[in-house]
MARVO-414461 format. One record per residue: residue number from 1; x, y, z of N, C-alpha, C in turn. Coordinates in steps of 0.1 Angstrom, whole numbers. Example, Ala and Ser with C-alpha at 12.3 -4.5 7.8 and 13.67 -1.06 7.14 Angstrom:
% residues 2
R,num,n.xx,n.yy,n.zz,ca.xx,ca.yy,ca.zz,c.xx,c.yy,c.zz
R,1,132,-57,78,123,-45,78,132,-33,78
R,2,128,-22,71,137,-11,71,129,0,79
***
This chain:
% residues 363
R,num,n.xx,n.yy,n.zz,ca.xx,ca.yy,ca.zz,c.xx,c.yy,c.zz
R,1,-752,-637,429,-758,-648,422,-769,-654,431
R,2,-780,-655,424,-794,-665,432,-790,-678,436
R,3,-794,-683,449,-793,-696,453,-806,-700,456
R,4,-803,-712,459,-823,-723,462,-820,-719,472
R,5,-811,-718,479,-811,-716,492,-814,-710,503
R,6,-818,-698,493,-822,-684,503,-838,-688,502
R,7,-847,-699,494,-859,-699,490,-859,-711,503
R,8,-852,-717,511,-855,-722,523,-854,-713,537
R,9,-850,-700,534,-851,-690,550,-858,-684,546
R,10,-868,-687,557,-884,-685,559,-880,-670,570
R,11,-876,-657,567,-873,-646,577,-878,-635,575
R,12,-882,-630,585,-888,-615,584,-877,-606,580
R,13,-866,-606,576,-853,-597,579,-849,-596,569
R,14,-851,-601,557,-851,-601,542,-838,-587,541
R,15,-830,-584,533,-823,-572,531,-835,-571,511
R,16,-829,-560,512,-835,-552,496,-830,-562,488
R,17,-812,-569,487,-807,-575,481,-813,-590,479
R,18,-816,-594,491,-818,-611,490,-833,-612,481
R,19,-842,-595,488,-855,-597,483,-855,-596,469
R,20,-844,-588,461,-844,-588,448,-837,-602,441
R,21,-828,-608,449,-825,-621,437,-837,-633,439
R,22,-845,-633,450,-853,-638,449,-866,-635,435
R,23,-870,-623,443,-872,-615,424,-869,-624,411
R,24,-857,-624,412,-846,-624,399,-852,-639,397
R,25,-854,-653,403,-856,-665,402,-861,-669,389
R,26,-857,-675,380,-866,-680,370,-865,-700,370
R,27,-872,-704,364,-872,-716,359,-876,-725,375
R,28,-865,-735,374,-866,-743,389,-864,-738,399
R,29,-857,-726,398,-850,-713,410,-864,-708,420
R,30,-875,-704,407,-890,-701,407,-898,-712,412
R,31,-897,-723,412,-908,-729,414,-904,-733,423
R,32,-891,-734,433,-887,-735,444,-893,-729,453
R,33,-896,-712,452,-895,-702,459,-913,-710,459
R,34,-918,-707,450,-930,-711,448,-938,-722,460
R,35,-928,-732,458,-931,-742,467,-927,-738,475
R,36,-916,-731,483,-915,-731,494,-927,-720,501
R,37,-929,-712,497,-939,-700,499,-953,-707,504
R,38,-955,-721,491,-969,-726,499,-967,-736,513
R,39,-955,-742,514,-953,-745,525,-956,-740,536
R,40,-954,-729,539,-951,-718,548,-962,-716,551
R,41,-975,-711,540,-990,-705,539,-997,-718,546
R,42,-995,-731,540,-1000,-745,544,-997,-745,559
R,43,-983,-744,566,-983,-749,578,-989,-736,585
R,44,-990,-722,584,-990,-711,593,-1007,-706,588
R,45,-1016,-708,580,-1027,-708,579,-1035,-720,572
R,46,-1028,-731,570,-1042,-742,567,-1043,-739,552
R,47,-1051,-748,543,-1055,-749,531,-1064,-741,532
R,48,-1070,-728,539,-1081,-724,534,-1079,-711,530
R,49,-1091,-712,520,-1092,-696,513,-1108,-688,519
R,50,-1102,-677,522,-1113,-670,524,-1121,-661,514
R,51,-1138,-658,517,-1142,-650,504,-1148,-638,509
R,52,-1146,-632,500,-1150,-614,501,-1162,-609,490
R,53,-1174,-613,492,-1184,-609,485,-1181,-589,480
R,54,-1175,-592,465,-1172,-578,462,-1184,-569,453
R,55,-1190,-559,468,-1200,-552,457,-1193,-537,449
R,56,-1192,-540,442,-1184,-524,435,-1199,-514,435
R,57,-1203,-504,441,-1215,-501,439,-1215,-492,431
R,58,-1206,-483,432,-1203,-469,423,-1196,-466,415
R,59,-1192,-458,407,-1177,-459,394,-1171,-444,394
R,60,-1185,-434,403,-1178,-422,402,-1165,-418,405
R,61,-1157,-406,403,-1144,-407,410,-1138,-396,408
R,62,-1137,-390,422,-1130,-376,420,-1118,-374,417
R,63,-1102,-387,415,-1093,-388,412,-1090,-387,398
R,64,-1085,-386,395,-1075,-388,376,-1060,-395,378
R,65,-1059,-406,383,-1050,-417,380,-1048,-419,371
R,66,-1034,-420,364,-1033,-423,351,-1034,-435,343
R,67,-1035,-443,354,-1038,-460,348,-1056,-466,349
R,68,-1060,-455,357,-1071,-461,360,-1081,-454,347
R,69,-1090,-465,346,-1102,-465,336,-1113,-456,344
R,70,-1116,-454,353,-1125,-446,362,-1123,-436,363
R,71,-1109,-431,360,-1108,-421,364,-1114,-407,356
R,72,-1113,-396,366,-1121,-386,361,-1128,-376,352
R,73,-1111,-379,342,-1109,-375,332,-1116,-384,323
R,74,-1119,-394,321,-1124,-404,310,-1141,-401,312
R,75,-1141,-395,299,-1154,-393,292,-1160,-406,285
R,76,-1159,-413,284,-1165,-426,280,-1167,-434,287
R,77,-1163,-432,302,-1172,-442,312,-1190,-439,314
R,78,-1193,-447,312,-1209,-444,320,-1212,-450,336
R,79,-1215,-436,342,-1210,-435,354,-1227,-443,359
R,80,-1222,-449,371,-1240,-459,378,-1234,-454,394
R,81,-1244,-455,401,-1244,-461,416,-1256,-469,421
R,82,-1250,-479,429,-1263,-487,430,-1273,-482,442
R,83,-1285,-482,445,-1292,-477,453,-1294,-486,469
R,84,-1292,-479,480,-1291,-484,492,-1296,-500,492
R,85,-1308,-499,485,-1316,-517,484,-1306,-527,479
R,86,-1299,-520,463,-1295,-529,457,-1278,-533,463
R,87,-1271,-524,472,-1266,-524,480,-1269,-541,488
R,88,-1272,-536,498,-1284,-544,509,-1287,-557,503
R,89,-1296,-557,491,-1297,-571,483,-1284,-577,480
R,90,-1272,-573,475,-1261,-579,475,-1252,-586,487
R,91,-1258,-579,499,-1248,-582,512,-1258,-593,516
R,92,-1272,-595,513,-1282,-606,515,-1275,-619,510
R,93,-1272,-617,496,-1270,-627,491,-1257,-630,493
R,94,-1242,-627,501,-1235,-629,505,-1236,-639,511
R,95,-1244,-634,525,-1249,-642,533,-1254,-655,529
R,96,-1264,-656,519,-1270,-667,518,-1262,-678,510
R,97,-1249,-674,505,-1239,-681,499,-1232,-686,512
R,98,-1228,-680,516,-1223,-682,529,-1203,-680,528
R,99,-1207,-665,522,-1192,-658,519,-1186,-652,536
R,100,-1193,-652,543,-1188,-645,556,-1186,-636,558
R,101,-1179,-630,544,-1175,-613,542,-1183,-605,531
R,102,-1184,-596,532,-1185,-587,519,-1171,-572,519
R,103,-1168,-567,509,-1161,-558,501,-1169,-545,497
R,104,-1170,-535,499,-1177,-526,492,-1168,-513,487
R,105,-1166,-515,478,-1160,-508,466,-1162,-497,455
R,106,-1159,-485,453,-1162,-476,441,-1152,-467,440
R,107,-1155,-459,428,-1145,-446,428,-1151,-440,441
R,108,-1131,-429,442,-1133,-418,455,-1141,-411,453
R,109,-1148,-408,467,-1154,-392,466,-1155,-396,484
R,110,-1158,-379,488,-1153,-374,502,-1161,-366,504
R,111,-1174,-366,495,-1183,-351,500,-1191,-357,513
R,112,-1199,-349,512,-1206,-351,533,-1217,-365,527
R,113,-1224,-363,515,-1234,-372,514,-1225,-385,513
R,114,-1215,-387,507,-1209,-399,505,-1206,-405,519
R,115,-1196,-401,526,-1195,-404,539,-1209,-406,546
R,116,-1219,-399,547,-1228,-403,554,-1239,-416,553
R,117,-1237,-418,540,-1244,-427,530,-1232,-439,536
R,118,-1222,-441,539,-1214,-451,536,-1219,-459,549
R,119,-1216,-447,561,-1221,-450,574,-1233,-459,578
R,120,-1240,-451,570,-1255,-460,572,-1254,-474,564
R,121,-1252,-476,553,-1249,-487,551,-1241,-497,554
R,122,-1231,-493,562,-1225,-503,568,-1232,-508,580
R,123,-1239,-498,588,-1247,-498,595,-1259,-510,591
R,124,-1263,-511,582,-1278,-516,582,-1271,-531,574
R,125,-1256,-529,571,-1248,-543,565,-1249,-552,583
R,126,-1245,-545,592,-1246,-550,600,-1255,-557,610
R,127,-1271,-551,604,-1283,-558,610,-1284,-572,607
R,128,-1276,-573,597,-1282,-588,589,-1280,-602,593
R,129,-1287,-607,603,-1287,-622,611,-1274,-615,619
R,130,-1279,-608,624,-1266,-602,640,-1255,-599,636
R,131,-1253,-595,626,-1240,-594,623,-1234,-599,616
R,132,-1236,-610,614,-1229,-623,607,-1215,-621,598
R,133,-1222,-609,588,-1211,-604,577,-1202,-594,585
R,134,-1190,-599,575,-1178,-592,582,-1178,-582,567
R,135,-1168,-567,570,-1169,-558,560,-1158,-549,561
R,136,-1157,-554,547,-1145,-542,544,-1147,-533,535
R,137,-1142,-520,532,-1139,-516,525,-1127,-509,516
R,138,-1132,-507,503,-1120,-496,497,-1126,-488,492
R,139,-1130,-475,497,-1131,-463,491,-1122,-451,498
R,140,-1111,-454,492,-1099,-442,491,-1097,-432,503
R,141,-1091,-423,499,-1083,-416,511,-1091,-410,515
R,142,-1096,-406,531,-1107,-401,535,-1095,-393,550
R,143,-1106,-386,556,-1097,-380,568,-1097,-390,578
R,144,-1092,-389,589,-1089,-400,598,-1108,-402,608
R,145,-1110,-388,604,-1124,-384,611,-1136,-396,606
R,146,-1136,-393,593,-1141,-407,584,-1139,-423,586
R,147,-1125,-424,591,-1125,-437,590,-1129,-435,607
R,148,-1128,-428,613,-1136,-435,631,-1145,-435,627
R,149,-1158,-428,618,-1170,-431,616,-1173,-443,612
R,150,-1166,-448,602,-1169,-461,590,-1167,-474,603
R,151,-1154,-468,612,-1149,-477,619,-1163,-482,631
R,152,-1166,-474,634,-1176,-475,646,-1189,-476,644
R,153,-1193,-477,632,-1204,-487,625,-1207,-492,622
R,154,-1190,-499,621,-1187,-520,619,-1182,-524,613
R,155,-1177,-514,602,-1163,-520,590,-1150,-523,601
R,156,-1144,-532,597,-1132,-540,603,-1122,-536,595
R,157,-1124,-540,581,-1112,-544,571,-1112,-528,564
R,158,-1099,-522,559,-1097,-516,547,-1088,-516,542
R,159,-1089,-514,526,-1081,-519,513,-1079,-505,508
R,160,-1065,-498,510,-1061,-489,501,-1052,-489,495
R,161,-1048,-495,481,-1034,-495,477,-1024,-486,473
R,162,-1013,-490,477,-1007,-471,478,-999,-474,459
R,163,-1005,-487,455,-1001,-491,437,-985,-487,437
R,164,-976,-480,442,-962,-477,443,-958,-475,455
R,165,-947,-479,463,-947,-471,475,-930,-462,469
R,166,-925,-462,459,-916,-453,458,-926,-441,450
R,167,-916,-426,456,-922,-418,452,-922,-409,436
R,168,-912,-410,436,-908,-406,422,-920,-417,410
R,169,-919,-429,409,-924,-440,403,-942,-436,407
R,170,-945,-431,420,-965,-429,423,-963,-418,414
R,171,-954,-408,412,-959,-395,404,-961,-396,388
R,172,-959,-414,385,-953,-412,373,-966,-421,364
R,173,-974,-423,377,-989,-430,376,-1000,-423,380
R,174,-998,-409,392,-1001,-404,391,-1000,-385,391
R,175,-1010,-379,387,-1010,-366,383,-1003,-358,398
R,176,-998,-350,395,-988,-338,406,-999,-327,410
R,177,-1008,-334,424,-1016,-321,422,-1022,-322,433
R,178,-1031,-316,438,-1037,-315,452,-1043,-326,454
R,179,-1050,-334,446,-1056,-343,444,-1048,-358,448
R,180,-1037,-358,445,-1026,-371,443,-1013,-367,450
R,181,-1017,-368,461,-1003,-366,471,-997,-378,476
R,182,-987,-382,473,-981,-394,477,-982,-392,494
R,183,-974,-381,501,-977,-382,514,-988,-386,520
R,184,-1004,-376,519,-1015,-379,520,-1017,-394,518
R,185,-1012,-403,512,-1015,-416,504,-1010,-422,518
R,186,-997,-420,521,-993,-429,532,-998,-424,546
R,187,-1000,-410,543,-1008,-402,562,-1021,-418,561
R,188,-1032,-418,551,-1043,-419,547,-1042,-436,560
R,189,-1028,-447,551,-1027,-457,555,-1021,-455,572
R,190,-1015,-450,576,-1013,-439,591,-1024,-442,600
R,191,-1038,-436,597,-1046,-432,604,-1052,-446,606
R,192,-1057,-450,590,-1062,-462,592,-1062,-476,600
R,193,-1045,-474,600,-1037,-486,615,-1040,-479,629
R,194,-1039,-463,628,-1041,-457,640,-1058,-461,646
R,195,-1065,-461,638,-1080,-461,638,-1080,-479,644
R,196,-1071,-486,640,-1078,-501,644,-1083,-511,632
R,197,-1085,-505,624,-1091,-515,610,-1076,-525,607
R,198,-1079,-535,606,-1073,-547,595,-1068,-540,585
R,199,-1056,-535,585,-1054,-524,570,-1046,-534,561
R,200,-1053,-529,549,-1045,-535,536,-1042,-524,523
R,201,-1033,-527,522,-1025,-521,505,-1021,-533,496
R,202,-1013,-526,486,-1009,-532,477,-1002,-525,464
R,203,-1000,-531,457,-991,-521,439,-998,-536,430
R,204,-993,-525,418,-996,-532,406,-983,-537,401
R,205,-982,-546,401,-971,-552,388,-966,-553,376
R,206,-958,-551,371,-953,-546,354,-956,-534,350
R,207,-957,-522,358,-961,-507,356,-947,-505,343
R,208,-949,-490,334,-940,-493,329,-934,-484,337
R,209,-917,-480,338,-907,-475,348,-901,-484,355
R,210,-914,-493,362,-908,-503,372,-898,-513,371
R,211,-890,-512,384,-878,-518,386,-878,-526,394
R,212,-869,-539,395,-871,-546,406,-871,-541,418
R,213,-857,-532,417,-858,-522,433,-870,-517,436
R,214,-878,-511,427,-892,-505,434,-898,-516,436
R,215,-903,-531,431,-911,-541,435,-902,-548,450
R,216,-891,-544,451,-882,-554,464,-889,-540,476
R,217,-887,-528,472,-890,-519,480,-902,-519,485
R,218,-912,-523,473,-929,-523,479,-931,-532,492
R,219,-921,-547,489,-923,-555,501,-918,-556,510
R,220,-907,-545,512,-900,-537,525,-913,-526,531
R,221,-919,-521,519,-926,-513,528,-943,-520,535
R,222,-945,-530,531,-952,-536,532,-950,-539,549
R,223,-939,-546,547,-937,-550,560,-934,-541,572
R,224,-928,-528,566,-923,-516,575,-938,-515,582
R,225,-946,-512,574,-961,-505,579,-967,-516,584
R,226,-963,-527,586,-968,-538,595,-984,-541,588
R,227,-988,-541,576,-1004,-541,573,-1006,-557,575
R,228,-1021,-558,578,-1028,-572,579,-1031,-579,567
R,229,-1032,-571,556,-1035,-578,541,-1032,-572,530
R,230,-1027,-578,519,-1019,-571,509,-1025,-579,494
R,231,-1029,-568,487,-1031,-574,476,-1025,-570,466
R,232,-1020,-576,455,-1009,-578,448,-1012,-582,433
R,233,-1014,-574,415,-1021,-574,409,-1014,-571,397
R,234,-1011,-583,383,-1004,-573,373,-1012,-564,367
R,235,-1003,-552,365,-1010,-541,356,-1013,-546,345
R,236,-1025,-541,341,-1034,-541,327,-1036,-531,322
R,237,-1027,-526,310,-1031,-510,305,-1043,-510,297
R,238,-1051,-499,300,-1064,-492,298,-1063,-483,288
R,239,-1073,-484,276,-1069,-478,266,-1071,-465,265
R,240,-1080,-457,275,-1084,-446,279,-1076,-441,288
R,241,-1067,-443,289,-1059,-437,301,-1046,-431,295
R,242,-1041,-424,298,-1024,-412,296,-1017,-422,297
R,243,-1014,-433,303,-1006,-444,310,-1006,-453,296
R,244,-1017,-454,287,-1018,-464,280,-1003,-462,270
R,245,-1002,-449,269,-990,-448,258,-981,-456,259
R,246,-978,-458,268,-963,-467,274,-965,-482,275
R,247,-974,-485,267,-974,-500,273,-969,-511,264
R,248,-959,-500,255,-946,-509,247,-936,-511,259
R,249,-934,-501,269,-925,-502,278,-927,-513,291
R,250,-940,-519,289,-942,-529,300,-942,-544,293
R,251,-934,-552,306,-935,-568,301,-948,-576,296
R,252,-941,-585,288,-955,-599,285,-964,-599,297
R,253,-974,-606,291,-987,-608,299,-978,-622,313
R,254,-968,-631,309,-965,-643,310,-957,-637,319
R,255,-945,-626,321,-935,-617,327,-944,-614,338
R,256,-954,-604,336,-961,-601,350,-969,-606,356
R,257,-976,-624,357,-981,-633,358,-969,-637,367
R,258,-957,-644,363,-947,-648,364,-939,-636,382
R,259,-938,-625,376,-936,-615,388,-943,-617,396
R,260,-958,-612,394,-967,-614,405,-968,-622,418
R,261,-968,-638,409,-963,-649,417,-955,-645,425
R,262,-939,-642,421,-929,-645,427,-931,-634,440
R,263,-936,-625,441,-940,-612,446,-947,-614,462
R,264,-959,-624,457,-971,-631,468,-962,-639,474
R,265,-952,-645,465,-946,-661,472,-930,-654,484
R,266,-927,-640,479,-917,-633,490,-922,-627,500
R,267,-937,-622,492,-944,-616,506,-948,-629,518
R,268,-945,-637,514,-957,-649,524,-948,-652,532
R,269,-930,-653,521,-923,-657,533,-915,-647,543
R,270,-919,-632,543,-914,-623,551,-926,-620,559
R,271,-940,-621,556,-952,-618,567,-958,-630,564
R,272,-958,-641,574,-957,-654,571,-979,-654,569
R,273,-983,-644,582,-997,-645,589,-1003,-638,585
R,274,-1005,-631,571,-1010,-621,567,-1021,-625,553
R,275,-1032,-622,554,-1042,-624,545,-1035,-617,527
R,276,-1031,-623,519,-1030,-618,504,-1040,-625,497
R,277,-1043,-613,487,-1059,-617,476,-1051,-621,463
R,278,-1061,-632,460,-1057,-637,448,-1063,-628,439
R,279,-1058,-622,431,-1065,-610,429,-1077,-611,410
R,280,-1080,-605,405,-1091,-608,393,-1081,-609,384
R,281,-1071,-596,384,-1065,-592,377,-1057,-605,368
R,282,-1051,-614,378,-1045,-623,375,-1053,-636,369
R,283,-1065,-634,373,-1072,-648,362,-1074,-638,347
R,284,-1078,-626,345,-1079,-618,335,-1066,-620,323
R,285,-1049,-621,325,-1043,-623,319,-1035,-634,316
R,286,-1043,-643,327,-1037,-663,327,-1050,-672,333
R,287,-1056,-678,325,-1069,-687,331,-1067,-693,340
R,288,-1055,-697,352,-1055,-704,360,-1049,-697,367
R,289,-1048,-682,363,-1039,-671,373,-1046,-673,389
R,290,-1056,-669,394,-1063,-671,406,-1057,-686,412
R,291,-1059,-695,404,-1049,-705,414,-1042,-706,418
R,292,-1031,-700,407,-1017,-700,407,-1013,-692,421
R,293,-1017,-679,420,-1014,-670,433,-1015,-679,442
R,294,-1028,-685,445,-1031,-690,459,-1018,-703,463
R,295,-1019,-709,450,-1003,-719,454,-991,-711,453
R,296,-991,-698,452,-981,-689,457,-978,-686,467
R,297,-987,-685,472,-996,-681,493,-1002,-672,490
R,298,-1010,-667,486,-1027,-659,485,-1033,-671,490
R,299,-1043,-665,499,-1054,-670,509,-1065,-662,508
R,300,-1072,-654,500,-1080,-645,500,-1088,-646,480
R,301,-1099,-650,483,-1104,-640,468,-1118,-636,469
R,302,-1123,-628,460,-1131,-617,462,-1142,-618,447
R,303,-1149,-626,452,-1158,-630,443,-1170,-618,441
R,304,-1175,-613,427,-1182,-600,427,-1195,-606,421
R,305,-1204,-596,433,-1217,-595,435,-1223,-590,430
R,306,-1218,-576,421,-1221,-568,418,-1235,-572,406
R,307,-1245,-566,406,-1252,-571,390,-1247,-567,385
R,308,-1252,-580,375,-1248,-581,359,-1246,-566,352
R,309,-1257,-557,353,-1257,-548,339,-1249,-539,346
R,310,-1242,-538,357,-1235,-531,364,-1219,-530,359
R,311,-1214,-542,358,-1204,-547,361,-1193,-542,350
R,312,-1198,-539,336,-1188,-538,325,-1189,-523,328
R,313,-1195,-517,335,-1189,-499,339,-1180,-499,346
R,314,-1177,-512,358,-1168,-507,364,-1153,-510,354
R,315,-1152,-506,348,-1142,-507,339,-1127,-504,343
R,316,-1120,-508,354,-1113,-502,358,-1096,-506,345
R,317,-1099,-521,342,-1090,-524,328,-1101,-531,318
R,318,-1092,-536,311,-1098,-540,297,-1103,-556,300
R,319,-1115,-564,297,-1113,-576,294,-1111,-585,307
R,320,-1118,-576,318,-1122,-585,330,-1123,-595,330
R,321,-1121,-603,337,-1122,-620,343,-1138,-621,350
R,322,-1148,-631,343,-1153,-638,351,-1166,-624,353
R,323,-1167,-611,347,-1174,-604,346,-1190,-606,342
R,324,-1194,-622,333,-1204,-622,328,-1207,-633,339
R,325,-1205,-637,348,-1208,-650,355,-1213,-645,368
R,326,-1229,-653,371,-1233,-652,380,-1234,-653,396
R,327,-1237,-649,405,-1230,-655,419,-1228,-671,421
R,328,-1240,-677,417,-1239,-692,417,-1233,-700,410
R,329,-1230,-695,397,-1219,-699,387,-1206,-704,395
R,330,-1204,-685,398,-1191,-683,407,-1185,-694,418
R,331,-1194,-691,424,-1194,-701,435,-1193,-716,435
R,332,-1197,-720,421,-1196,-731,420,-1185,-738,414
R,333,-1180,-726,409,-1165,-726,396,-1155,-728,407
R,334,-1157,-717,418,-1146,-719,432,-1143,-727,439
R,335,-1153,-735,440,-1154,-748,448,-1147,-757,439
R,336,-1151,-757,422,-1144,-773,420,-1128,-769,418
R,337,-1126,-754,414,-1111,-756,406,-1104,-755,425
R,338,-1109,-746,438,-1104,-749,444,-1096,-762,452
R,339,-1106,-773,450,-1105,-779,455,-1095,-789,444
R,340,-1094,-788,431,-1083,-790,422,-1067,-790,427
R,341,-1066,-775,432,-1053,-779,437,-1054,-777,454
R,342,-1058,-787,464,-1059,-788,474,-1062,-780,484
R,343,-1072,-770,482,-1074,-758,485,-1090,-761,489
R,344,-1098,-755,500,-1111,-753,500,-1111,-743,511
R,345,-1125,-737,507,-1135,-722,512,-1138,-726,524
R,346,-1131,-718,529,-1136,-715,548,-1150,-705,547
R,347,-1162,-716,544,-1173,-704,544,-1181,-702,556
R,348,-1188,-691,558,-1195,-686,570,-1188,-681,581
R,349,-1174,-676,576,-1163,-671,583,-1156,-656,581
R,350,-1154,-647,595,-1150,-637,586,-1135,-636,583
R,351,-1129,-646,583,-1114,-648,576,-1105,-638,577
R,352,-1106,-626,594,-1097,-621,597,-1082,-624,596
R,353,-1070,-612,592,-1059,-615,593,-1054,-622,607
R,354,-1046,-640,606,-1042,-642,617,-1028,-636,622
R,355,-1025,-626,615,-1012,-616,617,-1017,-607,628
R,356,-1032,-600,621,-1033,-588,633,-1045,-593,647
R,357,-1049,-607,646,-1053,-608,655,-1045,-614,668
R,358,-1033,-617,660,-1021,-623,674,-1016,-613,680
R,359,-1013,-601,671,-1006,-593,675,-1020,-586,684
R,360,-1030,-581,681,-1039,-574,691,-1043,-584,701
R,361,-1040,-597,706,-1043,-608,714,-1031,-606,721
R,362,-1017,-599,721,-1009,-592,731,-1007,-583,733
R,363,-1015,-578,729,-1015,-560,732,-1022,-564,746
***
């Protein structure tokens, strides 16, 4: 049986059991956990949120996920990439907002041009006023060879989400093939911590199959792999996708909103110092979702740079959040609702994880 009580031990040592009746919380049980979660984020990182100027540049994608809208197989995307300048013009205007970070994001690909192209632009991200912008990326599983490159031309951060970390449940999202190796998935995250980058993963929430055990397990494995930042996202079925069939078998919009929360608010209290994104996903299926996370303990969101006529390609679900609104809109939407519920933008900062900078401050 769930108690309030487990929503006051604030421990790294969580068993599968306690993480799942926490799970289980509903009503006042929930907004306990809730509150206690922001306590925890309040005293061990401060009211601030950090921003991640997100440029999605590309949509190509050599994968076929079955949830994803990008993926390979879908003939109805119209595929873009943006050109080195228009690149560059986005990470400018980061800057002049005074986001601290940028994100650079697209479908996989691994050929020589891509990697070498990535290089240089991270490269020429880093001329800009000395450095100033901090950078991460997510473009997918690469060899470990790739990430020392990416690594040593000034990316810090990377975002790969392993979307399941049980195996049976990744094969059931994705295809069984040379392409989608659950091992590979976790070697990928391996190298990445081996390499030094700020690593972050994450899953989707309300997949259909999913069980609480696999969501109590994601946040066991979260913490097993010791990552700096985790983002945390309900699924949104895609109508072009294999996956879409099943989405009689997945909860209300209000259920995986509801999970999600509870999810950010267990992860906060088992890796107390760890950067979580309040993610798009969640303003897309609740207008105050993006708050809500952050008074869950999310400390991270990721505001997109991307142009306008760009943006409805990257189609990755249906009915994006905040897709037609401009950087300064943005910016200015973040400032008032943040500051709504007691929350303001640590800007001109690169809003590293204070998890993995303590720990590499004793190494």
């Amino acid at each position: 049986m769930y108690s309030t009580e487990i929503c006051y031990i604030c421990t790294m040592d969580m068993t599968l059991e306690e993480i799942k009746a926490l799970l289980a919380a509903e009503g006042e049980e929930m907004e306990s956990l809730l509150r206690r979660a922001l306590e925890v984020k309040l005293r061990e990182l401060d009211n601030y949120v950090h921003l991640r100027g997100l440029i999605e540049f590309g949509n190509t994608c050599e994968k076929n996920c079955l949830y994803c809208g990008l993926r390979r197989g879908n003939a109805k995307v119209e595929r873009y990439c943006l050109t080195d300048d228009e690149v560059l013009s986005c990470a400018r205007l980061a800057h002049e907002l005074g986001y601290g970070s940028v994100a650079l994001q697209s479908g996989e690909r691994s050929d020589p041009e891509f990697i070498a192209r990535i290089e240089r632009l991270v490269r020429e991200i880093k001329k800009i006023d000395g450095g100033c912008l901090g950078i991460t990326l997510s473009l997918g599983e690469q060899t470990e060879d790739t990430y020392r490159r990416w690594f040593d031309a000034g990316a810090h951060r990377y975002l790969l989400r392993i979307e399941s970390s049980n195996e049976e449940l990744y094969y059931k999202i994705h295809p069984r093939d040379a392409k989608h190796s659950f091992s590979q998935r976790i070697g990928c995250l391996e190298s990445l911590l081996k390499t030094g980058y700020q690593t972050g993963t994450g899953v989707m929430v309300g997949l259909p199959f999913q069980t609480l055990d696999h969501l109590a397990g994601d946040l066991l494995f979260f913490k097993k792999m010791d990552v700096a930042m985790v983002g945390l996202g309900p699924y949104i079925p895609h109508p072009d996708t294999p996956l879409y069939r099943f989405k009689d078998l997945i909860p209300g919009a209000k259920e995986r909103m509801d999970m999600t929360l509870k999810m950010i608010a267990v992860l906060r209290l088992m890796m107390p110092r760890i950067n979580m994104v309040a993610a798009t996903a969640n303003q897309t299926i609740d207008p105050q979702g993006r708050e809500k996370a952050i008074r869950a303990g999310a400390n991270v969101i990721m505001p997109n740079l991307t142009p306008g006529e760009y943006r409805e390609s990257y189609f990755i679900y249906p009915d994006k959040a905040c897709v037609k609104d401009t950087p300064d809109q943005c910016q200015t939407c973040l400032d008032i609702r943040l500051a709504a519920i007691g929350h303001r933008i640590l800007y001109n900062a690169w809003g590293d994880s204070l998890a993995f900078t303590q720990k590499n401050t004793r190494k």
